[in-house]
Structures are given as C-alpha cells and as structure tokens.
LODREN-299974 format. One record per residue (C-alpha): residue in three letters; x, y, z. Coordinates in steps of 0.02 Angstrom, whole numbers, plus 50000, padded with zeros to 5 digits. Layout:
N
alaXYZ/...
This chain:
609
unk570945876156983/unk569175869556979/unk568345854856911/unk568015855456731/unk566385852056645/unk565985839356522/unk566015846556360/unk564305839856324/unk563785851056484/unk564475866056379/unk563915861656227/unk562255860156295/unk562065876656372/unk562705885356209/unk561385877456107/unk560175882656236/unk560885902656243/unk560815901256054/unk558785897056058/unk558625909656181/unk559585923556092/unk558765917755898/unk557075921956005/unk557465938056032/unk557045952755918/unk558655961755822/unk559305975255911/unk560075984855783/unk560016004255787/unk560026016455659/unk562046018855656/unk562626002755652/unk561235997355506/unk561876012255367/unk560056022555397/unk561016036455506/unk562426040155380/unk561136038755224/unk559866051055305/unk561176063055341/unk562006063455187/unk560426063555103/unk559616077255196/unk561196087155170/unk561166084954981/unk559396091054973/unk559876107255023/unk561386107654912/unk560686104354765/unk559256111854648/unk557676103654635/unk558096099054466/unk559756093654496/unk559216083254647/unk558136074354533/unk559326069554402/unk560436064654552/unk559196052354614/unk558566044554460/unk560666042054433/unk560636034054618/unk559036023054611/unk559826015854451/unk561426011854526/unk560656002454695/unk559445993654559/unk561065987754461/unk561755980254665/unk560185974654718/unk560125964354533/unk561765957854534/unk561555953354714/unk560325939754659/unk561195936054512/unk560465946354375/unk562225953254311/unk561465956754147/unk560165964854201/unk561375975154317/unk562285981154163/unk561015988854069/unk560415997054245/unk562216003154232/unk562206007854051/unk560696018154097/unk561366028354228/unk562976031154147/unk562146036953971/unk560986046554082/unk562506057054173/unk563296059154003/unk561826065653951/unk561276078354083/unk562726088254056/unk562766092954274/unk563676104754351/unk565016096854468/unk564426094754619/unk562696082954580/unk564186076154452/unk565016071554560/unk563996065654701/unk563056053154553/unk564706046154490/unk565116041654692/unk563406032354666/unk564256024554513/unk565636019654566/unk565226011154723/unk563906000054635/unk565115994654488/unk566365991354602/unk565125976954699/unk564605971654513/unk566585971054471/unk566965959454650/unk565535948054590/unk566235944254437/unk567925942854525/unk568795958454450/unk569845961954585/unk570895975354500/unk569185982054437/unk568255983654605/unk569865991054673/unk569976004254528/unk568076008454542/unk568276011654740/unk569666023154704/unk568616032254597/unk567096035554731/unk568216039454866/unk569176053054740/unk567196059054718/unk566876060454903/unk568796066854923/unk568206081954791/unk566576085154871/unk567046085155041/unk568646098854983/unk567756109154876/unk565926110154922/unk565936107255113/unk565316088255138/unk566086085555287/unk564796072255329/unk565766062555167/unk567056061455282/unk566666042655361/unk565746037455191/unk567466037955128/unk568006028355277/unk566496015655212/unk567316015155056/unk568876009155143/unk567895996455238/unk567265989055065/unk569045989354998/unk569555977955143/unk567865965855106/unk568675964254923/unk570465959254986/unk569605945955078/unk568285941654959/unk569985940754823/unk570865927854955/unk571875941755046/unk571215940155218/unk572785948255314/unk572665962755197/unk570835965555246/unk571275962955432/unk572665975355416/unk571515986455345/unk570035985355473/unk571515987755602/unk571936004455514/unk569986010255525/unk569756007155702/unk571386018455728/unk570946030055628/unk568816033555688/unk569686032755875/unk571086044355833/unk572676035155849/unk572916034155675/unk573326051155567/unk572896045255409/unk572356026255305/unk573586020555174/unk572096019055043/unk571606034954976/unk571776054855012/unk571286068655117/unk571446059655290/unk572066069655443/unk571706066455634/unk570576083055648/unk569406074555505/unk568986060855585/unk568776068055746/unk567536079355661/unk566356064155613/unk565126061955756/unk565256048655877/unk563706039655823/unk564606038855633/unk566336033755715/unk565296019555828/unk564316012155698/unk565966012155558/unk566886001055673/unk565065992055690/unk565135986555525/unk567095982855524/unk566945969655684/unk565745961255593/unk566935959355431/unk568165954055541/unk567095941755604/unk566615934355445/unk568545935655377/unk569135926355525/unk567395915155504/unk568105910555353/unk569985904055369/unk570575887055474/unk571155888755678/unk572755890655629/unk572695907055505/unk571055915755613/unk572455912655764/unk573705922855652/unk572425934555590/unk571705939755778/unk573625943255806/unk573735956955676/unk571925963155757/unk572045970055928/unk570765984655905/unk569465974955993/unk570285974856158/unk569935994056179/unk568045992656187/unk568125982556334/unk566275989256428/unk565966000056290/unk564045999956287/unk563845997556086/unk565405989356055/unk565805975856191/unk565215964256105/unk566605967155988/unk567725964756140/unk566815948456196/unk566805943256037/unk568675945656017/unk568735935356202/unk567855921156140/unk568845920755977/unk570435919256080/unk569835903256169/unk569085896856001/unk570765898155893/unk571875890756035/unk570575873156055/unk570035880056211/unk568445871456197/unk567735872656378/unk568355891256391/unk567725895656204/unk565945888356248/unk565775896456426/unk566225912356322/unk564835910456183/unk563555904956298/unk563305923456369/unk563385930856197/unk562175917856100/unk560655920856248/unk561135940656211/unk560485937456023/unk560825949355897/unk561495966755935/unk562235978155799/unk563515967455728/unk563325950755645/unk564615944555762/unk563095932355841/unk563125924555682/unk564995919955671/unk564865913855856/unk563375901555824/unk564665896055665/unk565985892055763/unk564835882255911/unk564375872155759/unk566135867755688/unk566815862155863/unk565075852355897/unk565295842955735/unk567015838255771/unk566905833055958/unk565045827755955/unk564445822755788/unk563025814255844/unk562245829755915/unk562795842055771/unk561405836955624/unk559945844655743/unk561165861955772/unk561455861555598/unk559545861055553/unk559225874955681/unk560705886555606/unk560285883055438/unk558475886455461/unk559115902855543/unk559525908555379/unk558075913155319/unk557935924955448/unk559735933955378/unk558505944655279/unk557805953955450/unk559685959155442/unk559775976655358/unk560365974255181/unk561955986755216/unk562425978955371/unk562715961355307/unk564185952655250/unk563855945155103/unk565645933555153/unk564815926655307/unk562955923655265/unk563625910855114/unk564805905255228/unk563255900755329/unk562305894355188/unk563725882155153/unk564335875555298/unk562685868755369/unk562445861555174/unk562705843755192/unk564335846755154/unk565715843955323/unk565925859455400/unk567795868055423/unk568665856655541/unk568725863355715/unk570285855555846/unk569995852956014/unk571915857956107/unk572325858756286/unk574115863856357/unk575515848356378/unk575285839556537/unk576615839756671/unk576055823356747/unk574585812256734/unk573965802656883/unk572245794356919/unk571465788157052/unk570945769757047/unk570085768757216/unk568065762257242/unk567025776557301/unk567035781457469/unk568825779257473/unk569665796357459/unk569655799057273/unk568825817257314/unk570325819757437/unk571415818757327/unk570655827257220/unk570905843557325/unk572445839757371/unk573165841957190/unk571915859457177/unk573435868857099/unk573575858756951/unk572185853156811/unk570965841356915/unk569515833456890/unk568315825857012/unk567285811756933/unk567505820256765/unk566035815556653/unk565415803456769/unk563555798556701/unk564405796056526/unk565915784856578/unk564805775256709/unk563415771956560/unk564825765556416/unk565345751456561/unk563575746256610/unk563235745956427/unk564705735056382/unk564305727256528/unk562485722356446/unk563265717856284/unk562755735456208/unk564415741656187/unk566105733956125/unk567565734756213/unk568585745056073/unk566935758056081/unk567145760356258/unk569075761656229/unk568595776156105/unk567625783556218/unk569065785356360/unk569995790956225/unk568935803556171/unk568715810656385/unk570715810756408/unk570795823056249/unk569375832656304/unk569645833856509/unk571685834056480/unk571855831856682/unk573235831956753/unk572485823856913/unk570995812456855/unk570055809257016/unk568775797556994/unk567845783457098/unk567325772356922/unk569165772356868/unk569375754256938/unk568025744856822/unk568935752556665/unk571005750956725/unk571375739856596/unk571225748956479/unk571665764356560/unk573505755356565/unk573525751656426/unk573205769956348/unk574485779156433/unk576125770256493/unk576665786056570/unk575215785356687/unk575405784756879/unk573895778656983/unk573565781657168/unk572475766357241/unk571545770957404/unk570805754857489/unk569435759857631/unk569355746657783/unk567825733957731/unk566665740357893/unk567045759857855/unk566805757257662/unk565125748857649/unk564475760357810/unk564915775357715/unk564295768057553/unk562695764657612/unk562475781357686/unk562905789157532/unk561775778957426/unk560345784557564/unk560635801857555/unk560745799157342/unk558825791257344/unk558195803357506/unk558775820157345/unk557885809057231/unk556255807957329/unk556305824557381/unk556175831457218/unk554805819457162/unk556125811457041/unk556635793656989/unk558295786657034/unk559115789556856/unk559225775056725/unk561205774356732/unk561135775156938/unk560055758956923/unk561045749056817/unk562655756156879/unk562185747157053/unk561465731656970/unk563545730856859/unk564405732457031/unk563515721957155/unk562545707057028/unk560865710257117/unk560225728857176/unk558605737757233/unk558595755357272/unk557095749257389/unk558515742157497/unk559215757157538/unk557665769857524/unk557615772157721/unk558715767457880/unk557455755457917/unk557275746657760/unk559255746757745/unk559165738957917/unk557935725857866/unk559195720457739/unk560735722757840/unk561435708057823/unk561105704657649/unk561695720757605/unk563345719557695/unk563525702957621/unk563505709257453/unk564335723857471/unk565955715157563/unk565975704857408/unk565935717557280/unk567445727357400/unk568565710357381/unk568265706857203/unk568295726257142/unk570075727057237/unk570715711157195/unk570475716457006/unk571415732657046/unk572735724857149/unk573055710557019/unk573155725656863/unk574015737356934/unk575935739156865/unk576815744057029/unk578115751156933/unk576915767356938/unk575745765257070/unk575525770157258/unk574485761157351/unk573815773157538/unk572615768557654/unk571045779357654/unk571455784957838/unk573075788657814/unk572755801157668/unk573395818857757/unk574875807357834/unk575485801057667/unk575295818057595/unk577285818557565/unk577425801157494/unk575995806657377/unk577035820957334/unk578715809557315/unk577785795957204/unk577255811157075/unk578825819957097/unk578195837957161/unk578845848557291/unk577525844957446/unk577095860357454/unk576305860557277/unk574905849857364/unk573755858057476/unk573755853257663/unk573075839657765/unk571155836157701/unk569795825957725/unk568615834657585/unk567085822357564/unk567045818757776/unk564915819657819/unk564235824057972/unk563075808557959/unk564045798258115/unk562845782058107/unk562945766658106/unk561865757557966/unk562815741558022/unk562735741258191/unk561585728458228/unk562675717058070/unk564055721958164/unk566035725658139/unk566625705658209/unk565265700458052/unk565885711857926/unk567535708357953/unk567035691457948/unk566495689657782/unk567935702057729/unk569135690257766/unk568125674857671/unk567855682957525/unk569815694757529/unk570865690957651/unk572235692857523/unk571595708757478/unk571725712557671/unk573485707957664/unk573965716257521/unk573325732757576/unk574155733157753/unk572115731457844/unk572545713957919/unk573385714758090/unk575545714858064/unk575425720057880/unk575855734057776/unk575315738357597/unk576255729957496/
C-alpha cells in the first residue's frame, strides 16, 4: 500500500500550493462573476423599454443596489430611506407593467438581503417570492426568456437564507435541486412557478455553467460552516458534484467535492494531497479555494498548533484581498466565516480519523537488520517504513540532552500512532523508545531482527558512507539530527570517521570497537524489555525462511505476505573490516554480548530463545 508521509510533509506542501496559488491573479470570467447575466438582461431591457421608461427603471434600480451595497456595510438606516425612495418613486411614476414590474424585481431582491440582515427569515423568504413572481410575469407575458436563470438566482439566494437562518440541509437540498434542474434532470424546483425542462434547456450554456458556479461555492461555504460530522451528512445529500468530473469550468467543483470527502472522514494525509493541487491552482471561478485554505487551517491547528499562528496570519491577511472577488460572486457566509476563524478566537475543531486496525506490529530491530524487509513483506496492509523518522529520532536525542521530558516524548509517540495508524510500523529507531512503546499499546506484537555483529557493523558502516558521500555531493552538511543521532547511539562520533573508505579504514578498529558495543548494549535493552508473550524474535538471514512463522506469530494467512525478499540488499560487496577482521569482531562481540549471542541463536549450538 505505500509508505505514508508525515503529516508535517503534507502540511508543508499545502501551505506552499496555497502561496503559490494566493500569487496568482483571479481567474474569474464573466459568467461565473454575475457580468454575463447583468449585461444581457440589461441590454435586452434597453430595447424593451422607452427611453423614458428605461430611465425611471434605472433610477428605481440604482436605488435599490445603493440600499444592498449600504446595508452590506452596515448602514441599515440609511438602506431604508434608499428603499423608501425607490418605493415612493414607483408609486409615483404611475408605469406601465412591464418597467413595473421589472423595478419591483429590483425591489424585491434588495429588501429581501436587507430583511436576511436583520434576520427576518420569513421576510427575506416573502420578498424572494415576490421577485421571482416579477420575473415569472415578465418572462410569460413579455418574452424575457433570458429571466429564465435570474429566477434560478433567486432560488440560489433562497437557499443562502436557509443557511444563513441555521437550515443548512434545506439549502443543500436546494442547491441539489439547481444543479438538476440547469443540467436537465430535474423538471421543475419546488420553490416557485413556471419551471419546465424545455426552460431551462433554453438558458445558454454559459448561464447554466456559471449558476451552478455560484451554487458550488455556497455549498462550499454551507459545508465551511458546520462540524465534520454534519458537512459529512450534508456532502451525502449533495452528489451533483460528481458529474463535472473533467468538466473544464467546473472540475474544480468535482475536486473540490474529492477533497471534501477525505476532509469530513479525518483523512488527513488523503485530504491534504487533495488540496495541495487545488491551493497552487489559486482562484478559479468559484470561491471554493477559499473554503479549501479554511479547512488546511482547521486540521493544521488541531494536529500542529505550533505551526498554525503563521497560516493563520497569511489567511487572515488574505482577506483583504476578498474584495478583488466580484461583489456578486461572494458569499457573504464564508468571507465572515474567514474573518472569524483566523480571529484569535480557536478555529472549528478539525479530527484527525483513520480506519480500525486489524493488527499492530512493529519492528524493534537496529538498522541494518531487516526492518525494511519486513516492511515489504506486509505491502498489503497499512505500512510504514521509518515513518517520521527525523522527528522521532530528534525527540530521543533531545531527551537524550535533557531538552525533552520523558512524558513529552511519550506525547509525541502518541501523537505519530494517531497520525500514521500503521498497521505494520517498520522502523530501525523503534528500539531506543520500546519502553514506552509497551507500555502504550498492550495489544502490540513486535518482530526483533538481530543482524550477526561482523555483517551489522560492515553494513552499517557502508551505509553511513554512502549517507555522507549524498551529503558531499550535493555540497550539503550532514544534518543536525544525523549528528547527534550518531553521537546518542555510539557515546563518541565523527562523521570524519566514516567520510571515505580510507579514513573508515584508518579508524577500523576503533570504529568496530564502538560499534560492537553499541550492537550488545542496544540488544541487550531490547532483549531484556521485550514481553515474549507478543514478540518474535528472527535472525536477519533467515527473514524469507521464517516468512510463515512471521505469518503464524500475526495470525495471517501466508499468503497475505508477499514472497521471499531481501528489499534493502546493496550491491556494495566490501569489506570495510577486512583488515579488523571477522576472528576480532567476533571477539569483542562476545566480551561485550555473549549473552546477547546466546539469546539470539548467533553463538555456535544455540537457537533464539
């Protein structure tokens, strides 16, 4: 199944795609932003209407999106005398129906935003009615077909009310019903009149494209705006997304939809590999980007707090730049959603959730022992191979330095289990931490590989070559946590030592010395932990032989593992010790461990015991 990532690894690359995509310019078109519809309607009204009655219409119109545009920033009173004004002014002008009608649509729509910000519910509902009866009458008796999808508009504002009045599955059901109905599978809404399938086929596909525009990015903010557990119910009674799979305006509706799966189910890994593509895209012609970048913050705040106050400065700085957003296009739901959640206040709790385990095994070998066999040998189930490795391997040298407490670094392992839920941990630093590894999980198995002395510290030495020959090669330091992790293990350590084969051989001895040491103390401490209640203990060499005992111990079938492996085996065949030599090694293997010798089957007549 693949190793996962650290979660700090896909964290990181979100935050990066989000910089990347926040750099970009907004791609918005005319559909999507309102300027299509508006300069069709408008350019059919002008040749409707009289020159006179156009500009009573207008002056009844300006008023109206003077009255939104005021109580959108709060200036309710000053909205209602903009309102007063228009209405006295339509009273007045005594119009024929048509401009009548077409200015109390104007009406209408505005008092019904004016009526939702005072939290009238039953008002804004009554006031849409009443536009989309206006449009209903103009489009029947005076031929304004293109009225058609503004009433559909009107719909789409109903459903930003329900949610706006607490009734998000009512607004979900309704964006459902608009994406059926622009794409023809639905005959008619349940809000309103006059629908039929040959109407909405009518409205051009540029008008049917950039309605459902505007609905995926409600549905983002409605979703935005409840906990995991209702946005997972809520993307249930949703699945118009998953039709514009490819669709070359709307897939990001679709990989929005994607990445909202993973996000709702704790999928953490799989909801951040998901954003990453869409966040480095930028903004397109929904606001979904902005709901995305929202929920990246949420789980970053809950799994890595630390790193969330410098997100949350970025996102929150990003709002300023909502007002590049066309006015029409935004929802209002999300952008104070925005505002609020990078506040100081704690952002909407995010929960990280993996599927149940059917086993849990680690390995509890030293490196260069097999841990990365085994590691393909359980491929078909959740594995990790040395599953956030730099992070583990700096909380031990820190506690080992005094830096870090022992309950920390117990948090810590905590924190990795939840977030890497193997199934098969496979990791070469498990031994300096299996205490406590014990004593987290009593239903924990562990597989100890133990390496013959001369084979282990050849190979390790080789490996440790090859580690500072990358280094050098790409004009790089040996990393901080590298240094110190070989200065924790061995007591004394010098990359210098083992820069070269001829500076390793100039410290053979020493080097071998040391290392033979470390081997019998590092297994000892294994050997004396390990509850062998729950523990198998193999023989590096007789991995691919023990493959059905392996099986056995965790209680699979044998042919859930994969065949007979020997995934980390190098081509490098030297000898770094060969002029030490195997009688020395062995030597000093058996003063410093020849109980570990006998415990692990490696001294002549024994078995692993």
């Amino acid at each position: 199944m693949g190793a996962p990532l650290p979660l700090s690894t896909w964290f990181g690359r979100a935050i990066c795609a989000y910089r990347v995509g926040r750099a970009r310019p907004i791609a918005m078109s005319d559909g999507p932003s309102g300027a299509l519809f508006r300069s069709l309607a408008q350019a059919h009204i002008q040749t409707r209407l009289s020159h006179a009655h156009y500009r009573e219409y207008t002056a009844i119109r300006d008023w109206s999106r003077q009255a939104v545009a005021s109580a959108r920033g709060d200036g309710l009173q000053a909205a209602e005398r903009l309102f007063a004004r228009a209405e006295t002014h339509l009273a007045d002008a005594s119009l024929p129906d048509e401009p009548r009608l077409l200015s109390e649509s104007w009406i209408e729509q505005a008092r019904a935003y004016l009526a939702a910000r005072l939290r009238d519910w039953p008002g804004a509902r009554s006031h849409l009615s009443a536009a989309m009866a206006a449009d209903a009458a103009l489009e029947d008796q005076f031929g304004y077909d293109v009225f058609h999808i503004g009433r559909v508009h009107t719909v789409h504002l109903w459903l930003r009310t329900e949610a706006q009045a607490g009734d998000r599955a009512a607004a979900i059901d309704l964006a459902q019903e608009i994406i059926d109905y622009v794409a023809g599978s639905r005959p008619a809404l349940s809000i309103g009149q006059g629908w039929s399938a040959e109407r909405a086929a009518a409205v051009p596909e540029a008008l049917r494209v950039a309605m459902v525009a505007r609905v995926a990015s409600e549905v983002g903010a409605v979703l935005a705006d409840a906990d995991q557990d209702e946005a997972r119910a809520l993307l249930g009674r949703i699945p118009g997304w998953q039709r514009f799979r490819s669709h070359p305006v709307l897939g990001e509706f679709y990989d929005w939809g994607v990445t909202k799966t993973a996000c709702v189910s704790g999928d953490t890994a799989g909801f951040l590999e998901r954003a990453e593509p869409i966040l480095a895209q930028g903004r397109c012609e929904t606001t979904l980007w902005y709901a995305v970048a929202l929920d990246v913050y949420r789980a970053l705040a809950a799994l890595r707090p630390e790193a969330a106050a410098l997100f949350q400065s970025e996102l929150r700085a990003d709002i300023e730049s909502w007002r590049a957003v066309p006015i029409d296009v935004q929802t209002p739901a999300l952008s104070s959603l925005l505002a609020r959640e990078t506040s100081q206040a704690a952002p909407r709790a995010f929960r990280h959730t993996l599927p149940a385990r059917r086993f849990h095994v680690c390995t509890v070998g030293l490196p260069r022992t097999g841990t990365t066999s085994l590691y393909t040998l359980f491929e078909q189930f959740r594995t990790g191979n040395e599953f956030m490795e730099r992070e583990t391997i700096g909380h031990c040298v820190d506690r080992t330095r005094g830096d870090l407490t022992t309950s920390q670094l117990e948090m810590f392992l905590r924190r990795r289990d939840v977030e890497g839920g193997l199934e098969m941990d496979s990791a070469s630093f498990h031994h300096l931490v299996l205490d406590l590894l014990i004593a987290h999980r009593p239903e924990t198995k562990f597989i100890f590989t133990v390496r013959a002395p001369y084979e282990w510290a050849n190979s390790y030495l080789k490996m440790l070559l090859g580690w500072h020959q990358r280094f050098t090669a790409a004009g790089a330091e040996v990393p901080e946590w590298m240094a110190g992790y070989g200065t924790m293990l061995f007591g004394e350590f010098s990359w210098a030592w083992v820069a070269s084969t001829s500076s390793i051989q100039r410290s053979a001895h020493h080097l071998a010395d040391i290392f033979v040491r470390h081997w019998a103390e590092a297994n000892r401490r294994v050997l004396n932990l390990l509850p062998r209640d729950r523990a198998l203990i193999v023989r590096t060499e007789e991995l691919s032989a023990q493959r059905a005992a392996i099986a056995a111990f965790m209680g699979l079938p044998v042919d859930r593992l994969t065949g007979p492996i020997h995934s980390n085996a190098g081509a490098d065949r030297r000898d770094l010790l060969a002029d030490v030599g195997r009688a020395w090694v062995e030597e000093r293997a058996r003063h410093y461990g020849a109980d570990v010798l006998r415990a692990a089957g490696l001294m002549p007549g024994t078995v692993p015991a």
